[in-house]
C-alpha positions in Angstrom: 65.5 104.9 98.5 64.7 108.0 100.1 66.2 111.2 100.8 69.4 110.3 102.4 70.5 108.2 100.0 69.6 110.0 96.9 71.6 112.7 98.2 74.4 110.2 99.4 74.4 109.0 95.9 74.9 112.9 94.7 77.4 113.5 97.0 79.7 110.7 96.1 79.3 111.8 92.4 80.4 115.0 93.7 83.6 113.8 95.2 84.5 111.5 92.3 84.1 114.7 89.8 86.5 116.8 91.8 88.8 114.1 91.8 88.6 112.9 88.1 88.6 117.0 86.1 88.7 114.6 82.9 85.1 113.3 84.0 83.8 116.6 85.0 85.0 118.5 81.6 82.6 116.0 80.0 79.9 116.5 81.6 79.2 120.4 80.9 79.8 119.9 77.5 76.9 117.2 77.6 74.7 119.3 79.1 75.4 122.4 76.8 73.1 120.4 74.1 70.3 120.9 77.0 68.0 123.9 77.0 68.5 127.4 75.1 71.3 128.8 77.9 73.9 127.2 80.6 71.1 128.1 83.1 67.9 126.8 81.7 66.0 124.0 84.0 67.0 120.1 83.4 63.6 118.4 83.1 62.6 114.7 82.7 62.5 115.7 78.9 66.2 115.8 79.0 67.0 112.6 80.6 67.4 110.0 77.4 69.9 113.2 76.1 72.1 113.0 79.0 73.7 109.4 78.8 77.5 110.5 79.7 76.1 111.8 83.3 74.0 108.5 83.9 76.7 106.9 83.5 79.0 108.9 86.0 75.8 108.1 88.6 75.9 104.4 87.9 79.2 104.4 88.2 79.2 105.9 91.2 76.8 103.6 92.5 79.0 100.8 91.6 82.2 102.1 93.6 80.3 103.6 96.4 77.0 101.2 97.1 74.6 102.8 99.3 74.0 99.7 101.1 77.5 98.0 101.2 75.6 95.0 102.3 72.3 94.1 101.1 69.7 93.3 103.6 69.3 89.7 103.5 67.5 87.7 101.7 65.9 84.5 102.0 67.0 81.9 99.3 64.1 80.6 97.7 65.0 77.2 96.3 68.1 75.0 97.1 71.1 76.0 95.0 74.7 75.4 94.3 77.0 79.0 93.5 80.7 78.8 93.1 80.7 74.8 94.9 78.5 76.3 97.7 75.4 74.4 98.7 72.6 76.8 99.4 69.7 75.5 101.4 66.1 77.0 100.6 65.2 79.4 103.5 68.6 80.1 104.1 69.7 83.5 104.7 71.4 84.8 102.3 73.6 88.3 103.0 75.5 90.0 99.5 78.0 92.4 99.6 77.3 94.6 96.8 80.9 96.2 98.0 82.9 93.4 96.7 80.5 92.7 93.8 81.5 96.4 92.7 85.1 95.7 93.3 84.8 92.1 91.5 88.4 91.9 89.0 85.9 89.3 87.5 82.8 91.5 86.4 85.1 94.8 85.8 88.4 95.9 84.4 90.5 98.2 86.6 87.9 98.2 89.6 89.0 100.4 91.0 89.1 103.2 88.6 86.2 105.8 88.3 86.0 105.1 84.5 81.8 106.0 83.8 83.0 105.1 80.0 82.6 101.5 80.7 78.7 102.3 80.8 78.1 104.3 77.5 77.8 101.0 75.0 76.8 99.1 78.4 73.3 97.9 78.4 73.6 97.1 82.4 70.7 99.4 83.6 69.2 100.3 87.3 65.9 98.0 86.6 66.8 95.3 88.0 68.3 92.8 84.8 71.3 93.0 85.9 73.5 91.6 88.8 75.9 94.0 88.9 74.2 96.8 89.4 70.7 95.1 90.8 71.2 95.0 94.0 72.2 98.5 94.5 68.5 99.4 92.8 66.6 96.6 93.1 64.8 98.2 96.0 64.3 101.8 94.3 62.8 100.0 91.1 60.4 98.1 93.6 59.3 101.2 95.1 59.3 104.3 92.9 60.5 102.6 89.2 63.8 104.1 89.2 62.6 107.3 90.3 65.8 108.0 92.7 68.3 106.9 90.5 66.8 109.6 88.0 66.1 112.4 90.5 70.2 111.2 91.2 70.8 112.1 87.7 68.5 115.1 87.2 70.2 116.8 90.2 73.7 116.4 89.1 72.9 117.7 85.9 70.8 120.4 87.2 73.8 121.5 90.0 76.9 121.1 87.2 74.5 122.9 84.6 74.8 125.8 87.4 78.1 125.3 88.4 79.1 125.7 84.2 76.9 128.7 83.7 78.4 131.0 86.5 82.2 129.8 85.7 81.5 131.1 81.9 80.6 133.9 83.8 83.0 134.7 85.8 85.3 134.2 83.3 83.6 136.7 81.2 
């Protein structure tokens, strides 16, 4: 995951904050617990403290995969999903679109609800279908490291953003 879609991945955060204001009040008052003031640096320190926020980035992941459809794969051994017969070597294309969608896998789908994370144990490393295949290939390469530097940004921007609002509002 490189550049483009880290910051694809912030800028969809973005857009779902400014739509959802009951999201984006929660998230300064996460980050007030960071640091000594509203415009100290987020580090790596701070990234176990911050679970509300990781959850608005894996939710936004979820609704707004960088890769709607993953780049194929080749299935391994013969297997049968759903009644479908699956032939080893065949390939194999998922939509992680509809798996984010799925009315099986989530309630209200199509909600921006990042609460449905917070007692969730589904995590970015790869253990986990539903969010697997929109990280499997950022674990393989950096360990997660874009889906953190995801994180750390937000938090770093709406840590800003909170401080010179105070501000301003004297």
């Amino acid at each position: 995951m490189g550049t483009d879609t880290t910051y694809t991945v912030l800028e969809w955060a973005m857009v779902e904050l400014l739509r959802h204001p009951q999201v984006t009040k929660k998230v300064p008052n996460e980050l007030r617990l960071i640091g000594r003031n509203q415009l100290d640096i987020i580090a790596q320190d701070d990234y176990e403290k911050i679970p509300y926020l990781k959850a608005v980035i894996k939710e936004t992941l979820r609704i707004h995969p960088t890769l709607p459809l993953i780049v194929p794969r080749e299935a391994r051994n013969n297997v049968n999903i759903m009644g479908y017969d699956i032939v080893a070597g065949t390939m194999v294309l998922i939509n992680a679109y509809a798996i984010g969608r799925e009315t099986a896998l989530w309630d209200e789908p199509d909600e921006f609800r990042p609460e449905r994370f917070l007692n969730s144990s589904i995590d970015f490393r790869g253990h986990d279908f539903e969010l697997e295949l929109q990280m499997k290939r950022v674990v393989r390469e950096q360990n997660s490291g874009s889906a953190r530097l995801s994180e750390l940004g937000s938090a770093r921007f709406l840590k800003r953003a909170d401080g010179e609002q105070k501000n301003k509002l004297g």
